[in-house]
C-alpha positions in Angstrom: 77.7 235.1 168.1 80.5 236.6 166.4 82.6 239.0 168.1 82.6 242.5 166.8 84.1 246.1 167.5 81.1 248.3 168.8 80.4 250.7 165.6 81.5 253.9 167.0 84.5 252.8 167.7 85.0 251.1 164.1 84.1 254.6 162.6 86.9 256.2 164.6 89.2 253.4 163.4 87.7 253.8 159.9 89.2 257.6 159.9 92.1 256.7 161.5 93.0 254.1 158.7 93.2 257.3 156.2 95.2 258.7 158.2 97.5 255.3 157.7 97.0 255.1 154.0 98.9 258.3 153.8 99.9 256.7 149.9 96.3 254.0 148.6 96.8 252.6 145.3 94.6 253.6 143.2 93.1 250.0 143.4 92.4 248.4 146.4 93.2 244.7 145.8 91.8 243.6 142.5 89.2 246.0 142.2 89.1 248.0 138.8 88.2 251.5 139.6 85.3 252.8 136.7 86.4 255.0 134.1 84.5 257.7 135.0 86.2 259.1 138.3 88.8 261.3 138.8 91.7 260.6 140.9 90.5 262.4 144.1 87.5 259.9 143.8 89.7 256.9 143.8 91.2 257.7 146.5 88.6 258.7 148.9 86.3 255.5 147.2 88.8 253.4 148.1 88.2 254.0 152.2 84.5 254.4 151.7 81.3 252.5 149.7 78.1 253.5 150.8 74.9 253.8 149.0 71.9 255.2 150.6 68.3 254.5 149.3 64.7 256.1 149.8 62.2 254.0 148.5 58.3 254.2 148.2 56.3 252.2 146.0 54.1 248.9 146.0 55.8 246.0 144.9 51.8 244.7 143.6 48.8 247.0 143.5 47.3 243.6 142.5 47.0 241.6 145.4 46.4 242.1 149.2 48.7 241.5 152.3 48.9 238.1 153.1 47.4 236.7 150.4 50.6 236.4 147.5 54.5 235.8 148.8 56.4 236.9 149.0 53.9 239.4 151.6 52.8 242.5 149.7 51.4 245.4 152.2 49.9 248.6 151.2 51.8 251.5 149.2 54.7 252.6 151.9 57.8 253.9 152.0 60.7 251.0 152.9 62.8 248.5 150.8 60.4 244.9 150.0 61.7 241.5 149.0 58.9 241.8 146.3 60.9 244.5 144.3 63.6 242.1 143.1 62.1 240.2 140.4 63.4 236.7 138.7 66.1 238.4 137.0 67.5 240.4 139.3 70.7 239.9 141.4 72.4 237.1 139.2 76.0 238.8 138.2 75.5 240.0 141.9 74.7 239.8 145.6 72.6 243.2 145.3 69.9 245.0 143.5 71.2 248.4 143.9 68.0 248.9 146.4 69.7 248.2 149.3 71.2 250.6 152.0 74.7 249.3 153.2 78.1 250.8 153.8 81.3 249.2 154.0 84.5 250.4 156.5 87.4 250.1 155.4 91.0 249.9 157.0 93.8 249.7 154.1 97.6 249.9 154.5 99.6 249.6 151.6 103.7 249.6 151.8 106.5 248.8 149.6 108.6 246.3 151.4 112.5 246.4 152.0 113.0 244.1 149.1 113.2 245.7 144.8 110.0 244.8 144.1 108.1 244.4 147.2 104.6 245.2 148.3 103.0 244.3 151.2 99.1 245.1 151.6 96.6 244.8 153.9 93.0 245.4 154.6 90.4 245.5 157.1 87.1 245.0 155.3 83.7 245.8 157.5 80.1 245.7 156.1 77.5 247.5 157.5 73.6 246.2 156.5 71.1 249.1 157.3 68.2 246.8 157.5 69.5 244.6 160.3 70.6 247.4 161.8 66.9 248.3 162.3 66.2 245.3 163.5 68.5 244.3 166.0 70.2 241.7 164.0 73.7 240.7 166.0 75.0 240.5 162.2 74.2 243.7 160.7 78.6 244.6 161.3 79.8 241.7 159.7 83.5 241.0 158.1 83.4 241.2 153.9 86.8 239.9 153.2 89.3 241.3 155.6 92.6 240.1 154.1 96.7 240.4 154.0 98.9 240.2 151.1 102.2 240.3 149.8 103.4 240.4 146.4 106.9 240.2 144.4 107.1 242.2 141.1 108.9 239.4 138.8 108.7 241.3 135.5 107.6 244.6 133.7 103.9 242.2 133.6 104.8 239.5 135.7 104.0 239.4 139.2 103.7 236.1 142.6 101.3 236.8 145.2 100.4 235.4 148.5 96.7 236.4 149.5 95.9 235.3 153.9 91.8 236.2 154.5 91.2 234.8 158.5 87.9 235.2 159.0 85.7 235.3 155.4 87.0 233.6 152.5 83.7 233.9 150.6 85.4 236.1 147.7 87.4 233.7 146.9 85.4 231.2 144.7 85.0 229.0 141.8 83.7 230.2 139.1 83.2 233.5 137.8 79.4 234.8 137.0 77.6 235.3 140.8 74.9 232.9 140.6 77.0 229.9 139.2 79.8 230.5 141.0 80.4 228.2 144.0 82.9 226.9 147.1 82.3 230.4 149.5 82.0 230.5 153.1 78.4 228.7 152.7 80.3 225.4 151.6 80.9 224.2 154.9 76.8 223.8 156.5 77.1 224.8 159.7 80.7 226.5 160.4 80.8 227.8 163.8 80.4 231.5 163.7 80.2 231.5 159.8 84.2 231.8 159.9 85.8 230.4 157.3 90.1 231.5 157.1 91.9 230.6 153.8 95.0 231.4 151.7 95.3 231.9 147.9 98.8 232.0 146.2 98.7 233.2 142.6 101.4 234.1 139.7 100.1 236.1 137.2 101.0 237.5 133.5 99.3 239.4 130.6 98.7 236.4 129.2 98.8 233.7 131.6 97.6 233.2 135.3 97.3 230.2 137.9 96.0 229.8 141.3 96.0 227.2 144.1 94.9 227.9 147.6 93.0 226.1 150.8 90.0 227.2 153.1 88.9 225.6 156.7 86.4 225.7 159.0 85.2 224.5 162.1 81.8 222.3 162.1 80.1 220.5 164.8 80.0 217.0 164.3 77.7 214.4 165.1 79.9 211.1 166.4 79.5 207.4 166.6 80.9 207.5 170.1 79.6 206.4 173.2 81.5 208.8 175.1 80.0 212.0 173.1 77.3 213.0 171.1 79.2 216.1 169.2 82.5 217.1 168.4 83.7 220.3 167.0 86.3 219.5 164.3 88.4 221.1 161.4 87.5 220.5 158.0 89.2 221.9 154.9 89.1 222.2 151.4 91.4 223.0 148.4 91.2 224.6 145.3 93.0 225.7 141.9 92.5 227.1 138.4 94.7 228.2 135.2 93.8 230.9 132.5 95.5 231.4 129.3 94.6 235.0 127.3 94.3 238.7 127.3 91.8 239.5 129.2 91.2 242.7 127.7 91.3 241.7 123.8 90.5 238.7 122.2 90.3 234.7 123.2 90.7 233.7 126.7 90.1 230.1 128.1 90.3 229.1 132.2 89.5 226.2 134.2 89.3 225.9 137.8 88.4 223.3 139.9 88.2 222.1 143.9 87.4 219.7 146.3 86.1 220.3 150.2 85.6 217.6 152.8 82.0 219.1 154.5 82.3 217.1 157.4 79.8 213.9 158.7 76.9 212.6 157.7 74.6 213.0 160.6 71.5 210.8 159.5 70.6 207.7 161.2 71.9 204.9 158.8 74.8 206.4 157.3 75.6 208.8 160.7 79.4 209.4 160.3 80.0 208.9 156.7 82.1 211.7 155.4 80.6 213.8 153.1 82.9 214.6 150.6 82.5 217.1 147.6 84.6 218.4 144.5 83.9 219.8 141.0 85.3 221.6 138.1 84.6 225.0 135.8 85.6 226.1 132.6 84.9 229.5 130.3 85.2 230.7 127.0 84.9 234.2 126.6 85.9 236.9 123.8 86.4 240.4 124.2 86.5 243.7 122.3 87.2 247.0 123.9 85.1 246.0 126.6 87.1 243.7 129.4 84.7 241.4 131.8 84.3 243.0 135.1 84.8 240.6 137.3 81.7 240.3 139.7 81.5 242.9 142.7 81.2 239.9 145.2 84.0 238.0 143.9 86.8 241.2 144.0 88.7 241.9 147.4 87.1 245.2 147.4 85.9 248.0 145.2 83.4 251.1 145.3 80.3 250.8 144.5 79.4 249.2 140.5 76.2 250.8 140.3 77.9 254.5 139.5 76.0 256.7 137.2 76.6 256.3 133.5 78.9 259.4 133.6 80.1 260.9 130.1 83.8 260.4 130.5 82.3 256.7 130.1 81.5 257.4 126.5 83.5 256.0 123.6 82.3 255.8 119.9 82.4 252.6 118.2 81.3 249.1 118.9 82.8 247.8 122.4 81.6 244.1 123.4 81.9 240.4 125.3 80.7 237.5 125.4 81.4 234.4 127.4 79.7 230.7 128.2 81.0 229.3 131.8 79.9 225.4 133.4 80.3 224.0 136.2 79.6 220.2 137.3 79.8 218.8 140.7 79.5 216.0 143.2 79.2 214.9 146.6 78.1 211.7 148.6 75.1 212.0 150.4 72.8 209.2 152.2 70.8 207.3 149.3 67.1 207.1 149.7 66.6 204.3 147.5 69.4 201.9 149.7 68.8 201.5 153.4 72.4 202.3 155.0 73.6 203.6 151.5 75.4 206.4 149.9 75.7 208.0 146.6 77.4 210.8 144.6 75.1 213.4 144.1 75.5 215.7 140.8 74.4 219.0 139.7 75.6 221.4 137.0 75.0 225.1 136.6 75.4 226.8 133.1 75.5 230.4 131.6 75.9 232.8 128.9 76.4 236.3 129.2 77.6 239.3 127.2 77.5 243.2 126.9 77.3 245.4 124.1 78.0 249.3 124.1 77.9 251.4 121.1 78.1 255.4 122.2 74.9 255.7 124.3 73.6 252.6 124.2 74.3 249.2 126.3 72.9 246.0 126.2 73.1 242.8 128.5 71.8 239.6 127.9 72.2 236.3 130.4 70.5 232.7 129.9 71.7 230.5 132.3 70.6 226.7 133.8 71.3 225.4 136.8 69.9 222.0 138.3 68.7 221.1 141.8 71.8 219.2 142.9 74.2 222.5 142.0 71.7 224.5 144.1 71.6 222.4 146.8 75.6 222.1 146.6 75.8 224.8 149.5 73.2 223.1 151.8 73.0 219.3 150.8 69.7 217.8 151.0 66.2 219.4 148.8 64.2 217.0 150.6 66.5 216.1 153.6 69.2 217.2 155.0 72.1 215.3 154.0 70.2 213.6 151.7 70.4 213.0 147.8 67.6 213.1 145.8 65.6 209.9 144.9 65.8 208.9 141.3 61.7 208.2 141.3 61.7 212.1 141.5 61.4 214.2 138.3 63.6 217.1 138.6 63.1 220.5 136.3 66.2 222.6 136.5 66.2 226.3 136.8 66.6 228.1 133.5 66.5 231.6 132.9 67.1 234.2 130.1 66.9 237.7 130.5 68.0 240.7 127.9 68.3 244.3 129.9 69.0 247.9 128.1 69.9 251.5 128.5 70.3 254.8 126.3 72.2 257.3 128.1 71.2 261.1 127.0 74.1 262.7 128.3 72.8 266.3 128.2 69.9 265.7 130.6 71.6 262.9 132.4 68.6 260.7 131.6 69.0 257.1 131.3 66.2 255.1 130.4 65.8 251.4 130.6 64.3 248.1 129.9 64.4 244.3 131.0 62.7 241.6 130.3 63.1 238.0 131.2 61.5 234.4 131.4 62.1 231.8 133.6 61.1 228.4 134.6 61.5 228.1 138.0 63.6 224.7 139.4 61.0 221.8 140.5 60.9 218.3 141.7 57.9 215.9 141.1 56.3 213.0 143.0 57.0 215.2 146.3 54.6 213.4 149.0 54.4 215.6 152.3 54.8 213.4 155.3 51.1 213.2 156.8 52.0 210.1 159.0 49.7 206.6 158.6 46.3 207.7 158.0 47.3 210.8 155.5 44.4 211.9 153.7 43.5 211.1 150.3 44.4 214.7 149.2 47.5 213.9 149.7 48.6 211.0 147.7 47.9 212.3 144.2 50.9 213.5 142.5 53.1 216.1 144.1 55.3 219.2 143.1 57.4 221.6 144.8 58.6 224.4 143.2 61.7 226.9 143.9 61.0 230.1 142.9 63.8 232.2 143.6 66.5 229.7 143.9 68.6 232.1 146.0 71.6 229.5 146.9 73.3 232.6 148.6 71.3 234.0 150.9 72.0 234.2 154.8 71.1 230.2 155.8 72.2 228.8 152.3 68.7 227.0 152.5 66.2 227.1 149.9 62.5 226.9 150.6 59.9 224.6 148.5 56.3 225.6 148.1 54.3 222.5 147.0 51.9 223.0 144.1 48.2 222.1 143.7 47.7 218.5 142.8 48.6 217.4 139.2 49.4 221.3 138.6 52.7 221.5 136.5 55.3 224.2 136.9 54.8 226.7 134.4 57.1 229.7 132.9 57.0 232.9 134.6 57.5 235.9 132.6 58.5 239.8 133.8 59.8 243.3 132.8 60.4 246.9 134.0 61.0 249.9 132.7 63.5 252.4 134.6 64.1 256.0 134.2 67.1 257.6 136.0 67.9 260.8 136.4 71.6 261.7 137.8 71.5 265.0 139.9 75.5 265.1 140.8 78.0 262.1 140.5 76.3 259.6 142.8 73.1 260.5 143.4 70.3 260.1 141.4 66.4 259.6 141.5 64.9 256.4 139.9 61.2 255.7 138.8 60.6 252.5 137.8 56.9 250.2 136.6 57.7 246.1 136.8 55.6 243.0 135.6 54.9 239.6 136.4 52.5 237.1 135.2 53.6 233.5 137.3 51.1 231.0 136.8 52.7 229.2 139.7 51.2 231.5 142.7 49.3 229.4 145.6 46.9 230.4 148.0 45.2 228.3 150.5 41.8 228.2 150.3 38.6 225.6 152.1 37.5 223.1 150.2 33.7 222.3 149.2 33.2 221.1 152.8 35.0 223.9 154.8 36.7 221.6 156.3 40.3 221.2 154.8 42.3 224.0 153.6 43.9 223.2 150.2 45.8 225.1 147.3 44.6 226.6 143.9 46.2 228.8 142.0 45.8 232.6 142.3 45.8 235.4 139.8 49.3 235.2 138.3 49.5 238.6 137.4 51.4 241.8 139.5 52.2 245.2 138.5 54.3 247.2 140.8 56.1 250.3 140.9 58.5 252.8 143.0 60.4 255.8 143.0 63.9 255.8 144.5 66.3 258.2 146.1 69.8 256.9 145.9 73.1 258.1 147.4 76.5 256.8 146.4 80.0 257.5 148.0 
């Protein structure tokens, strides 16, 4: 378990880092403050992020408990995994329907040298819900990190960025749910601790990276004398971009390559298991510079601020970009006793955001194939395993198109989303029954991945298998929002969502009562819930 500063003595040390930062910037690391705060604001958001939020509501009126998953109780008051559809939670870690807070230590000094600085920044989350529950990681480091940086030119600048215990902000890749190479990269690191270093130059027009990561994994040996072994493993990374980034063309490419460790299967037990890839984007911009993802900066209040009017410009103001990704790795090959093979996957997307006045628009479609999400925690069907080519594999694809009208005098904002998606699959799936398996079993056999969360806390996706011969089939959604700011930061929030997935199982007897097997439920939900939220 990780070691930790008990919380009340973390708050003390929280105050006492103001105290410290006699002089913040008014950006803390790389974070872009929004538009719409005044300089007080900056400074006190730059020691503090915390969002508060009261939540009642059913996430499906539809269905009853224990029937549908995920689990859908009785109208109550209380956050539910059920809220976040398909769509949500793809440019980001977070919904904006969590509770959480983040502590923050920052000391920023100009060094003894002309040109100078010298930063540094103790970065503490706080998650409310495991909190509640006990959970030994609910205080958990979010990218604590020291840096020093030499002012070359007018817009010129070197930079030497040390993170030693969480290097999962600094990644490949650029929108959240095709990005890739954080902490989870290494399966297993003891104590999730994963130290790394990032030097950078960067320009107006022109920036490059290169920088190294490592972490401790338990290893599984050929040895007579031991079973285990803990042992470092590293990996190294790069990229290059060329263009302004707040008007016009701009093209980047990154690319990595981690060693994960050993293979700890049978017949290829010890085999390293080696991994690398590349990414490349394209993006244009007008008036309207890509924020760079709120999981990917060092550190930054909170993005989901109320649209404030100081945020207001006439005209058209837009972006657009199309990122890919393609890697590799070697994993145990199920078609060759004793063999190995290079595993691919490849993640795509297209994104861009409109505002004119009052109105904004977002649209995503993105792609992403089983071997890209399984890139953090090798193996869909085993562990450190590739997949068989007798499989048929469907790749997650989905396309979603959100917007907003601000009405500035009532401080209404209203809202709409809706998406499709078609949920990432593989075919031929046979559970493992042993010898005398049932005939029931040895039809054809799918497994779907819903939500093809890559980044949750284990890295690991779960399968549901599908009824026999049943194919996956699109699932569609929407919701409609209304928000209603009350002061700068807090807000109430109503909100009505849809879903019709034809790909929802249930367990249910057969003609005999004797075997349970699946059939597909009704695919429709309707939820809804009104919110409370605070923001500081």
């Amino acid at each position: 378990m990780r070691k930790s500063i008990p919380f009340c003595g973390l708050v003390a040390l929280c105050a006492a880092g103001q105290v410290l930062a006699a002089e913040p910037q008014e950006e803390l690391g790389d974070a872009p403050q929004s538009e719409a705060k005044s300089a007080k604001n900056k400074k006190q958001d730059s020691f503090m992020d915390t969002r508060l939020v009261f939540i009642a509501g059913d996430d499906d009126f539809m269905h009853e408990a224990g029937v549908t998953w995920p689990v859908s109780q009785k109208p109550d008051m209380g956050a539910r995994e059920g809220y976040d559809q398909f769509y949500d939670k793809r440019d980001s870690s977070e919904s904006g329907r969590e509770s959480r807070t983040h502590l923050v230590l920052h000391k920023n000094v100009e060094g003894y040298f002309p040109g100078l600085r010298t930063e540094a920044a103790m970065v503490m989350k706080v998650t409310h819900k495991r909190v509640m529950s006990k959970d030994p990681r609910a205080l958990s480091d979010d990218g604590s990190y020291i840096r020093i940086e030499q002012k070359l030119s007018k817009d010129s600048h070197i930079g030497l960025l040390m993170m030693p215990f969480s290097t999962d902000r600094l990644r490949l890749g650029w929108f959240w749910d095709t990005s890739w190479g954080g902490n989870q990269v290494f399966p297993g690191a003891i104590d999730g601790i994963s130290p790394g270093f990032k030097l950078y130059f960067e320009h107006s027009l022109v920036d490059a990276f290169v920088g190294m990561k490592t972490a401790r994994l338990l290893q599984t040996t050929n040895s007579s004398e031991t079973d285990s072994i803990t042992e470092s493993f590293f990996g190294v990374f790069g990229g290059l971009g060329v263009g302004n980034k707040k008007n016009g063309i701009r093209a980047e490419v990154q690319g990595a390559y981690f060693d994960k460790g050993n293979n700890p299967n049978g017949p290829v037990r010890g085999e390293k298991v080696t991994s690398g890839g590349g990414s490349a984007r394209l993006s244009f911009v007008k008036d309207l510079p890509i924020d760079e993802s709120a999981d990917i900066r060092l550190y930054s209040a909170d993005p989901l601020l109320a649209w404030n009017n100081e945020d207001r410009f006439g005209g058209l103001r837009f972006n657009v970009a199309a990122e890919g990704t393609y890697l590799g790795q070697v994993l145990e090959d199920p078609d060759k006793n004793g063999g190995t093979k290079v595993e691919t996957g490849y993640a795509g997307v297209v994104h861009g955001t409109l505002v004119s006045g009052d109105l904004r628009l977002n649209l995503h479609a993105l792609a992403r194939s089983t071997g890209f999400l399984f890139f953090n925690a090798p193996g869909a069907i085993n562990r450190f395993q590739a997949i068989s080519t007798k499989l048929d594999e469907t790749p997650e694809m989905v396309v979603s198109l959100a917007g907003e009208y601000h009405f500035a005098k009532p401080h209404l904002t209203p809202g709409l989303t809706f998406g499709a998606q078609m949920p990432a699959s593989l075919s031929d799936v046979v559970p493992n029954a042993g010898n005398y398996a049932p005939s029931t079993l040895q039809a054809r056999q799918t497994v779907v991945f819903r939500r093809a969360d890559m980044f949750d806390d284990t890295g690991l996706l779960v399968g549901r298998f599908m009824p026999q011969g049943h194919d996956v089939k699109p699932i569609f959604g929407g919701r409609l929002h209304l928000q209603w700011d009350l002061a700068e930061g807090f807000a109430l929030i109503g909100e009505v969502s849809m879903l019709y997935d034809d790909n929802r199982v249930y367990l249910k007897q057969d003609d005999l009562h004797v075997n349970a097997v699946r059939d597909i439920d009704d695919p429709l939900t309707v939820g809804a819930a009104l919110m409370a939220r605070a923001e500081w």
